[in-house]
C-alpha positions as CSV (number, residue, x, y, z in Angstrom):
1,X,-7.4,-6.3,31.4
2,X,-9.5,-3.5,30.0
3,X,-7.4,-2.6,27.1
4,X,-6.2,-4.2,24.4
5,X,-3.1,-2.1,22.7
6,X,-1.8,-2.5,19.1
7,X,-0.1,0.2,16.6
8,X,-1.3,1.8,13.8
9,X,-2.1,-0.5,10.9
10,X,-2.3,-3.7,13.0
11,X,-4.5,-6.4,13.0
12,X,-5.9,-8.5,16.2
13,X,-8.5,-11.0,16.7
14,X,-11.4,-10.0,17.8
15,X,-12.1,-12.5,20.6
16,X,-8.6,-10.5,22.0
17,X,-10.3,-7.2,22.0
18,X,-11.5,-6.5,26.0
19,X,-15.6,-6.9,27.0
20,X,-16.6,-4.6,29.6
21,X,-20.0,-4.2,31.3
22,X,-21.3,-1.0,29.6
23,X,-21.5,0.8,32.8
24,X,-17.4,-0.3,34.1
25,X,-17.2,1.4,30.3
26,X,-18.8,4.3,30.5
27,X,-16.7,5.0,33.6
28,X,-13.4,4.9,32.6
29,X,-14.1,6.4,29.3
30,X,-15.3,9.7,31.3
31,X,-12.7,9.5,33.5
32,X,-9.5,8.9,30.8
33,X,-7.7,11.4,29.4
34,X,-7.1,9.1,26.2
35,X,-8.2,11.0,22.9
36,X,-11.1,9.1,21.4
37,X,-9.8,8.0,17.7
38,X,-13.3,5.6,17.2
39,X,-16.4,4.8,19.1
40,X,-19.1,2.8,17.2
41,X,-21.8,-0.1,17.1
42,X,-22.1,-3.3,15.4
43,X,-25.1,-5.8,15.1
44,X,-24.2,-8.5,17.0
45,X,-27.6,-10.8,16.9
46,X,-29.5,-10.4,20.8
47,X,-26.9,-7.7,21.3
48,X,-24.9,-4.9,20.2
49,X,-21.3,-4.9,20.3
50,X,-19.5,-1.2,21.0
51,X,-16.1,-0.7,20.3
52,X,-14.3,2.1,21.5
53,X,-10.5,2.8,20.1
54,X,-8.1,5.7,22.2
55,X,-4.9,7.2,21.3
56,X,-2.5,7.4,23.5
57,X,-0.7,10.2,21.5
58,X,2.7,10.1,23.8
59,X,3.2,6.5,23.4
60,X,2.4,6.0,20.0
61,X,-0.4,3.3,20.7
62,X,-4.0,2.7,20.1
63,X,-6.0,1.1,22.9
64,X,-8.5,-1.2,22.1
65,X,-12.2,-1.9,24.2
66,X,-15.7,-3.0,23.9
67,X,-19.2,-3.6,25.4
68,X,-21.9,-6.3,24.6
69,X,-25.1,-4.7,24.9
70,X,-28.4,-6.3,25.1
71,X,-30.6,-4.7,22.7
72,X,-33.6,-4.2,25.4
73,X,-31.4,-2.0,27.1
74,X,-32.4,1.9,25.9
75,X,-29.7,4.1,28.1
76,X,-26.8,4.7,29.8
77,X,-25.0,7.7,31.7
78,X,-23.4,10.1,29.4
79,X,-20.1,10.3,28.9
80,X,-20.0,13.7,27.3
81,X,-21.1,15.4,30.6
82,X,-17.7,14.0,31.9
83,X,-15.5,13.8,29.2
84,X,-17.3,16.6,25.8
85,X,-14.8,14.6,23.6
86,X,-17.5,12.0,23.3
87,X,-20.1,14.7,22.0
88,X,-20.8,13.6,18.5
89,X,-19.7,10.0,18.9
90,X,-22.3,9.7,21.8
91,X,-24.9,11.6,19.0
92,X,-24.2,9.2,15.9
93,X,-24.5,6.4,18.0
94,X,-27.7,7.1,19.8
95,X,-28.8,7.6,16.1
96,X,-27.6,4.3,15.2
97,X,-28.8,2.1,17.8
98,X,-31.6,4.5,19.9
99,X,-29.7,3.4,23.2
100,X,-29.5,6.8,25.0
101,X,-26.9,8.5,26.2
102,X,-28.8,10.1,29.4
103,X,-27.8,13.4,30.1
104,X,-26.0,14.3,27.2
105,X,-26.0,18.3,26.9
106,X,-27.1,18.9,23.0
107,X,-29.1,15.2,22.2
108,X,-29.6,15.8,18.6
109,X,-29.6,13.7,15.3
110,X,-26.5,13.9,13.4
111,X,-27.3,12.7,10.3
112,X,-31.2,11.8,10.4
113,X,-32.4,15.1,10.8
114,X,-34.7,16.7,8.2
115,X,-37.9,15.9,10.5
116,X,-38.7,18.0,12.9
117,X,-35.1,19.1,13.8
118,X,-35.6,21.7,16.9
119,X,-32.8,24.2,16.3
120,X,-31.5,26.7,19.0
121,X,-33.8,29.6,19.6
122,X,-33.1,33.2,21.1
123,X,-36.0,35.7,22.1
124,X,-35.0,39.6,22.2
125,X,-35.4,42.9,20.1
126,X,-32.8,42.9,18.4
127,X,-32.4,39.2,17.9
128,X,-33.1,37.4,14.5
129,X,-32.1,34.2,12.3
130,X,-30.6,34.2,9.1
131,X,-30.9,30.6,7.7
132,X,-28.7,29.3,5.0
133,X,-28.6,26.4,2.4
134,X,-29.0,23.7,2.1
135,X,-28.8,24.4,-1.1
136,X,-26.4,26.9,-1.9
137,X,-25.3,29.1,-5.0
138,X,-22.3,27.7,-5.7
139,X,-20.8,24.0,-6.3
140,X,-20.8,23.3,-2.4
141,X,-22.9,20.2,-1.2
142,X,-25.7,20.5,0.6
143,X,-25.5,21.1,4.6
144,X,-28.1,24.0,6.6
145,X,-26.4,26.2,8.6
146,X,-28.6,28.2,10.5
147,X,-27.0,32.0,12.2
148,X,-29.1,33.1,15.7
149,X,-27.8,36.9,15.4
150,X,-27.7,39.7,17.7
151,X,-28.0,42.9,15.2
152,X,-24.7,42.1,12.9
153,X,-23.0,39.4,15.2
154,X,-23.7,35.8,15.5
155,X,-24.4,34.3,18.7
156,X,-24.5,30.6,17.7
157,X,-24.8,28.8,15.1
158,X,-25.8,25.7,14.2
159,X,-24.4,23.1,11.4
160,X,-27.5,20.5,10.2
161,X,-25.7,18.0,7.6
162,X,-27.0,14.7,6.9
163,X,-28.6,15.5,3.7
164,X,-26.5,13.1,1.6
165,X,-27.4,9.2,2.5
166,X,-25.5,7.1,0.7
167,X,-24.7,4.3,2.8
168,X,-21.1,4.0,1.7
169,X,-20.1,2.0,5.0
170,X,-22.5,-1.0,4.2
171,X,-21.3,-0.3,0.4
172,X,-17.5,-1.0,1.7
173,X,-19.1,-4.2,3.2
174,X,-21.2,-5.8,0.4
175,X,-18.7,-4.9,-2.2
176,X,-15.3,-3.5,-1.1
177,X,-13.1,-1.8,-4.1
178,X,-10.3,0.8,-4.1
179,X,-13.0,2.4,-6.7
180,X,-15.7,2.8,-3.6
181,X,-12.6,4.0,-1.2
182,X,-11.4,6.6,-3.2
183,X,-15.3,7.6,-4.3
184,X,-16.1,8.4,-0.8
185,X,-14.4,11.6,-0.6
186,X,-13.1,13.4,-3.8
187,X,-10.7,15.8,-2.7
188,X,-9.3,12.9,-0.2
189,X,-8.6,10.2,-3.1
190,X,-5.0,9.2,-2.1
191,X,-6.1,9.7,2.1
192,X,-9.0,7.3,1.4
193,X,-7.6,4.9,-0.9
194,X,-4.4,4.3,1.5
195,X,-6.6,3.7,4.5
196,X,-8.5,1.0,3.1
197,X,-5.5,-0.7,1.5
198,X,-4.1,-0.8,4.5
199,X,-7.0,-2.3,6.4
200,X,-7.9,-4.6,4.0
201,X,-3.8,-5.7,3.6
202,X,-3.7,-6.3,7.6
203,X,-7.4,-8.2,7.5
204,X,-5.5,-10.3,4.9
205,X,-1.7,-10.5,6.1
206,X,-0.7,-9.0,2.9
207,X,2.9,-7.5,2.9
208,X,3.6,-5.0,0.1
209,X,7.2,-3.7,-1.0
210,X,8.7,-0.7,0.7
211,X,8.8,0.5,-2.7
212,X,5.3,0.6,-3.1
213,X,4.6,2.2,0.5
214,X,7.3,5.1,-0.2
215,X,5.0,6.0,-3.5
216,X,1.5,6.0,-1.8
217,X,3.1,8.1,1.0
218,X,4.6,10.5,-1.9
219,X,1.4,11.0,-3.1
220,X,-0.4,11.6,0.4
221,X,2.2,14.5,0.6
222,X,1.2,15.9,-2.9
223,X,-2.5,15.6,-2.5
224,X,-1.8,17.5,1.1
225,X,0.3,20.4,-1.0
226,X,-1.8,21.0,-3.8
227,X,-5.3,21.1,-1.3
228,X,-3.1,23.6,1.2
229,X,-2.2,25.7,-2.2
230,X,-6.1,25.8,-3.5
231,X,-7.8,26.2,0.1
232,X,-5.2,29.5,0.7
233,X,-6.3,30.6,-2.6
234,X,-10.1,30.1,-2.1
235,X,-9.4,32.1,1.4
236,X,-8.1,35.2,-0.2
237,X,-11.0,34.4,-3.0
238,X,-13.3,35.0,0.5
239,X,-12.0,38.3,1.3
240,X,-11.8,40.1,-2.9
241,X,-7.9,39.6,-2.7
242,X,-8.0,38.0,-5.9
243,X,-4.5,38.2,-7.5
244,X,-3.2,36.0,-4.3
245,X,-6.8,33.2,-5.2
246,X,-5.6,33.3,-8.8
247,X,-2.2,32.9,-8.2
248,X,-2.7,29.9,-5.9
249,X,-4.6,28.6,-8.6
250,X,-2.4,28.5,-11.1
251,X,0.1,27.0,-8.5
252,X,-1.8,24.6,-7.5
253,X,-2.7,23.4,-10.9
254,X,1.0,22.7,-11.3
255,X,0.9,19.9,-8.9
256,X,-1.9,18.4,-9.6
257,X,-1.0,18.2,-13.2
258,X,1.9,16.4,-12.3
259,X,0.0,13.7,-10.6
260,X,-2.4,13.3,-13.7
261,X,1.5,12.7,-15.2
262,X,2.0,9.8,-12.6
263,X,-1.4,8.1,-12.6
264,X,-3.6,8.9,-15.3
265,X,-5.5,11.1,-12.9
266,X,-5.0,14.6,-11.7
267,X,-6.5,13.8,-8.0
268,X,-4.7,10.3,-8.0
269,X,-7.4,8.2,-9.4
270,X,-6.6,4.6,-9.6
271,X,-2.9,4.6,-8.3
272,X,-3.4,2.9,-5.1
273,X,-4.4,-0.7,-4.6
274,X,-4.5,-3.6,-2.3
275,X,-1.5,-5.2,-2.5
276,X,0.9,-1.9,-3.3
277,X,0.0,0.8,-6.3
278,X,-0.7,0.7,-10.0
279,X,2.0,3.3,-11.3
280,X,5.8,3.1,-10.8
281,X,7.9,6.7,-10.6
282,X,10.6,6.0,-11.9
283,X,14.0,8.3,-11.6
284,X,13.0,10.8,-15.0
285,X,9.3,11.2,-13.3
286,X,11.4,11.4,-10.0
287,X,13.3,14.4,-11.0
288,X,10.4,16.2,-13.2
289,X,8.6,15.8,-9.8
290,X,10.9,17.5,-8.0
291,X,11.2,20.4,-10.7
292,X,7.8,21.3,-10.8
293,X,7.9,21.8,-6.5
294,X,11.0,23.6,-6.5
295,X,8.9,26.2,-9.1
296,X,6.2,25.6,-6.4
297,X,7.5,26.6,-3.4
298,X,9.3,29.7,-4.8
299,X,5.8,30.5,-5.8
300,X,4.0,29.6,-2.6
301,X,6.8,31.7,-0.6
302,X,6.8,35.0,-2.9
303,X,2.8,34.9,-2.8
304,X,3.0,34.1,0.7
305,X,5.4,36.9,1.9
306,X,3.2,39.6,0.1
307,X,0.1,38.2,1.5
308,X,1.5,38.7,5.3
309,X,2.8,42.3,3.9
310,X,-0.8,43.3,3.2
311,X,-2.1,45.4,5.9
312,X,-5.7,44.7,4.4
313,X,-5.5,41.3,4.7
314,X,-4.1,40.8,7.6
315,X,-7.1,42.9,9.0
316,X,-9.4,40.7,8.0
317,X,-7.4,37.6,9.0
318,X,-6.1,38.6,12.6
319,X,-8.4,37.8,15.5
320,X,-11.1,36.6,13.4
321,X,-12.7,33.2,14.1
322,X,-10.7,32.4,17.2
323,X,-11.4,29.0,18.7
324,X,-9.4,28.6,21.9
325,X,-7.0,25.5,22.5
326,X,-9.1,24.4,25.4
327,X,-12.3,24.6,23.3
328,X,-10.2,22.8,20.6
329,X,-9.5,20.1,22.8
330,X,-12.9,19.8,24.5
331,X,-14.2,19.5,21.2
332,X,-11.4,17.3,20.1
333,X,-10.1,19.0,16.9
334,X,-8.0,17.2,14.9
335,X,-5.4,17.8,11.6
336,X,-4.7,21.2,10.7
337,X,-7.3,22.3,12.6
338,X,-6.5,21.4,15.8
339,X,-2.5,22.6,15.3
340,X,-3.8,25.6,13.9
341,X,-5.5,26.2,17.9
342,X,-1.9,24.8,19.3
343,X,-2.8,21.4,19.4
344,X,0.2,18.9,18.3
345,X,-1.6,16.4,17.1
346,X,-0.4,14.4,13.5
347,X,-0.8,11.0,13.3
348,X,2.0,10.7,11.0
349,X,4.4,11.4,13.7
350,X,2.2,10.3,16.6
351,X,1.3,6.8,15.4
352,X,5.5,6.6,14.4
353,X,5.1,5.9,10.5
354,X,8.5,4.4,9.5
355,X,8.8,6.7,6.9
356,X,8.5,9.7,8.5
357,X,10.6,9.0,11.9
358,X,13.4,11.2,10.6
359,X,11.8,14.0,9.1
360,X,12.0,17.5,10.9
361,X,8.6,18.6,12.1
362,X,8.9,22.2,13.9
363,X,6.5,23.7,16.0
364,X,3.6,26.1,15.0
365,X,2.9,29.3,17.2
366,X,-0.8,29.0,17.0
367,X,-2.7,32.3,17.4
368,X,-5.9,30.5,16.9
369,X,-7.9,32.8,14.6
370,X,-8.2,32.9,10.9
371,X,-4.6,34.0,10.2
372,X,-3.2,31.1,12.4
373,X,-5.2,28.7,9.7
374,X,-3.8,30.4,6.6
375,X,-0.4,30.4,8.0
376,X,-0.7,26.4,9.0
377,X,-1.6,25.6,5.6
378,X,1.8,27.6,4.2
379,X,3.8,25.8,7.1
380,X,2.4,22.5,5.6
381,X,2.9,23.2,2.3
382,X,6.3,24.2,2.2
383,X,6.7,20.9,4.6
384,X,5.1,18.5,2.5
385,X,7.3,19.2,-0.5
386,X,10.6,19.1,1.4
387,X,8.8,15.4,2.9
388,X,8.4,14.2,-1.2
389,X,12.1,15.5,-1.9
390,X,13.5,13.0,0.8
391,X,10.6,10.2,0.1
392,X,11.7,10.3,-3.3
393,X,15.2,10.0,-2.3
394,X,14.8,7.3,-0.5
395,X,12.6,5.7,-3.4
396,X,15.8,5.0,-5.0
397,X,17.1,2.6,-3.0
398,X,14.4,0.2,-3.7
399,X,13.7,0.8,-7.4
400,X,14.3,-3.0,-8.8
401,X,11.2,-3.9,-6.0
402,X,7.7,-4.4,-7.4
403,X,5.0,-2.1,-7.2
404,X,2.2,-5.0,-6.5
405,X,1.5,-8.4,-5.2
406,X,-1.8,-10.5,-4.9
407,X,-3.6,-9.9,-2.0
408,X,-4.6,-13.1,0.5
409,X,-8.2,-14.0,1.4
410,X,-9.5,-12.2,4.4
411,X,-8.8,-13.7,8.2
412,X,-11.6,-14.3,10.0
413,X,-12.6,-12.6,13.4
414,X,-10.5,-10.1,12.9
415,X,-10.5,-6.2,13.7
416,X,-8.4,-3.9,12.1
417,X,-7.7,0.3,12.4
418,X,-5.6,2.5,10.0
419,X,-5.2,6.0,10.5
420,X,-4.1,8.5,8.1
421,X,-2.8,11.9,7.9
422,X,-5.1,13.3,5.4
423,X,-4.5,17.2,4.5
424,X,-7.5,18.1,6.8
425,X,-6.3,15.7,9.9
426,X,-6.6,12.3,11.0
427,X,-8.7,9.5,9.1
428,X,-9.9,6.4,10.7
429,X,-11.2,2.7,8.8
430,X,-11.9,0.0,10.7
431,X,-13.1,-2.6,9.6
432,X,-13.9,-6.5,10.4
433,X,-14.3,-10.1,9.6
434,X,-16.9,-12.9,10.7
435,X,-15.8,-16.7,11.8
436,X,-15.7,-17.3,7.3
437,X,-13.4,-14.4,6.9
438,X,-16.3,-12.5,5.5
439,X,-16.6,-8.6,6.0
440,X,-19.2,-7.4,9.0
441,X,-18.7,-3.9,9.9
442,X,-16.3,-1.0,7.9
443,X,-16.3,2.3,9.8
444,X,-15.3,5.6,8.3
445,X,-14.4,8.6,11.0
446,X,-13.5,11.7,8.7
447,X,-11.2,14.1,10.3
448,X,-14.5,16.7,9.5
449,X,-16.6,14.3,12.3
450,X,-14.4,16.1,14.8
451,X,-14.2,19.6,13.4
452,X,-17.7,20.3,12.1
453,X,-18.1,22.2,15.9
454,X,-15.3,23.9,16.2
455,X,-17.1,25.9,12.6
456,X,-19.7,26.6,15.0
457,X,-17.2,28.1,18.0
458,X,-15.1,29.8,15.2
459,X,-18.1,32.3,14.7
460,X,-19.3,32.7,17.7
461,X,-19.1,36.8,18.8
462,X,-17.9,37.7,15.0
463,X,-19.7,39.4,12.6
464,X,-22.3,37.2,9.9
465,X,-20.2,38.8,7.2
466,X,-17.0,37.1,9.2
467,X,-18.5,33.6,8.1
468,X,-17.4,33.0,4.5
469,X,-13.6,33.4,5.7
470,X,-13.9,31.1,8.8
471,X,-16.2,28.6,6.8
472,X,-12.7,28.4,4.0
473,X,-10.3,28.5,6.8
474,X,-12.3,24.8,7.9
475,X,-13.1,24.2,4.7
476,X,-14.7,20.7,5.7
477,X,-16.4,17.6,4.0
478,X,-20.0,17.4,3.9
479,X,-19.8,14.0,1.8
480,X,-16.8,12.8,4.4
481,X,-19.6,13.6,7.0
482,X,-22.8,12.2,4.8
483,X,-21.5,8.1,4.9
């Protein structure tokens, strides 16, 4: 057997998960055609244990696999020359563990690179760099993003992050809290906060009410609608249409303030826990909830409609910072990036959540440029508040359940995966357990691992002054990248 298969959200003992000799490994890995959701290294005493985990998006499933590795061994054939889905996993992990992946097209530190970083060069008269950041003039974190030109259009460019070393996976190890979940990545608080809940509720065999799920899933959707509302107004803020940026603004203020109402906090703060969530809604917060989104979406759709009317903006938007679908997919984009290029792909639906098996989900005409990733976030937005009306419909039914229950103690040798459909796409913890039930490894995989290339491929053959809209249209996580 060289897979083991679970769902999303589902424990299995480690001893269960499949060992292959690294080279058996590195062969059917190049040769699947399974999306890569994890691939990652743990200290394992003489050795070093790799796990890989796959989707099988059709199907629903996760496939499980692994590799002992004796640590005198120093490479291996690269997958990425077969299979480019494996290009920054193969990267962090040479990084991690100096075992190279031999042959690998762009070998370069992902995250440990402010020594002697060689950046791509380009020789010519009219060719010159413009380098940018790391620090910036704004509130944006630090990340270096340096623009090889030719005159007025950029011929590559080249993302260094890394600058941020916190060390929030062996953080999640020494001391795991809901606190250091939904620290990691501030505008992903409810995202985070469910994944590891749900991890640390499967390590444990914890089983929380449906009540409880229906109310972190609630909040999922309006941290997804009130991101989708500010990143369309911070896009329009990019090209000097400012009514539509302040008008967003406003809207999106709306929603947030509504979850400051539920929890205390206005990004959701402290509502999720292991074992269920702090705050109840009950059927008054239920119906102010859904009178503050009817006012939304009226305003998102009349903003909307006159934003598509302007012949301005649409100049600026249309067939600007197109990334093909087959780039999208070598590069394996995910989220609302990766639709946005006409890639399907929402773990929500994919992975079968229970609570979203009957929900409509209609197809998105991608035109892959910077209109096609303005109009996705108005698709999703208008989406995600029609999801909360039913969510919070169906709430009702299980309103005498309780919100939270004590948690077990951990399981030992155990591995669990949750994935999550954060607003920018899909977020991976993993985590597991030694022989005492202790916590070994906790891996993060933000949906920004994925897309921090396809920024690069966005500008490629557009003009430098193109970059601030396509850099929005991402708009990515430096501190989701910087664990």
């Amino acid at each position: 057997m060289n897979y083991y298969t679970i769902k999303n959200n589902q424990r299995v003992n480690l001893l269960d998960i499949p060992t292959l000799e690294l080279d058996a490994l590195r062969a059917r890995l190049a040769a699947s055609n399974l999306r890569p959701l994890s691939f990652f290294g743990c200290d394992w005493g003489e050795n070093i244990k790799l796990f890989v985990a796959l989707a099988d998006d059709e199907k629903g499933e996760i496939l499980l696999t692994s590799s002992l590795i004796n640590k005198s061994v120093r490479e291996y054939e690269s997958i990425t020359k077969d299979n480019p889905q494996y290009h920054m996993f193969e990267r962090e992990f040479y990084e991690q563990f100096n075992i190279e992946p031999k042959g690998h097209p762009w070998l370069k530190p992902v995250r440990k690179n402010q020594d002697d970083y060689k950046f791509f060069e380009m020789d010519g008269e009219a060719a010159h760099q413009v380098a940018v950041g790391p620090i910036h003039a704004g509130v944006i974190e630090p990340g270096h993003f340096r623009f090889m030109c030719q005159g007025e259009k950029v011929y590559n460019l080249e993302i260094m992050l890394g600058y941020q070393h916190r060390g929030c996976e062996d953080l999640m190890v020494k001391n795991p809290s809901n606190q250091l979940a939904e620290s990691i990545c501030g505008d992903s608080v409810i995202a985070y906060n469910m994944a590891y809940s749900q991890i640390m509720e499967e390590l444990s065999d914890t089983k929380i009410s449906t009540k409880a799920k229906l109310i972190r899933r609630i909040a999922l959707e309006m941290e997804r609608c009130a991101i989708h509302i500010g990143d369309m107004g911070a896009i329009l803020g990019d090209i000097a249409y400012l009514m539509g940026k302040e008008v967003y603004a406003v809207t999106r203020t709306l929603v947030i303030n509504t979850m400051l109402e539920i929890s205390g906090s206005r990004f959701g703060r402290g509502l999720i826990s292991v074992g269920g969530v702090n705050f109840d809604i009950d059927k008054e917060m239920s119906d102010k909830i859904i009178s503050v989104l009817d006012g939304v979406k009226k305003t998102v759709n009349k903003m909307t409609q006159a934003v598509f009317k302007s012949a301005t903006v649409m100049s600026r938007f249309e067939k600007t910072g197109i990334v093909s679908r087959e780039t999208a997919q070598e590069l394996n984009l995910v989220g609302l990036m990766g639709r946005a290029c006409g890639l399907e792909l929402d773990s929500r639906f994919d992975f079968c959540d229970e609570f979203y098996k009957d929900f409509e989900r209609k197809q998105f005409k991608a035109t892959n440029d910077a209109y096609s990733r303005f109009r996705i976030r108005y698709k999703e937005t208008i989406e995600s508040i029609s999801y909360i009306k039913k969510l919070l419909a169906k709430l009702e039914n299980y309103k005498d359940e309780e919100i939270k229950v004590e948690a077990n103690n951990l399981i030992p040798n155990s591995f669990a995966l949750s994935v999550v459909e954060s607003w920018r796409g899909e977020l991976v913890h993993i985590a597991t357990t030694d022989e005492t039930g202790k916590l070994t490894r906790y891996k993060i995989k933000d949906p920004s691992f994925n897309n921090w290339y396809g920024l690069s491929m966005a500008v490629r053959g557009n003009g430098i002054s193109d970059f601030p809209l396509c850099n929005k249209g991402f708009d990515l996580s430096y501190c989701g990248f910087d664990l």
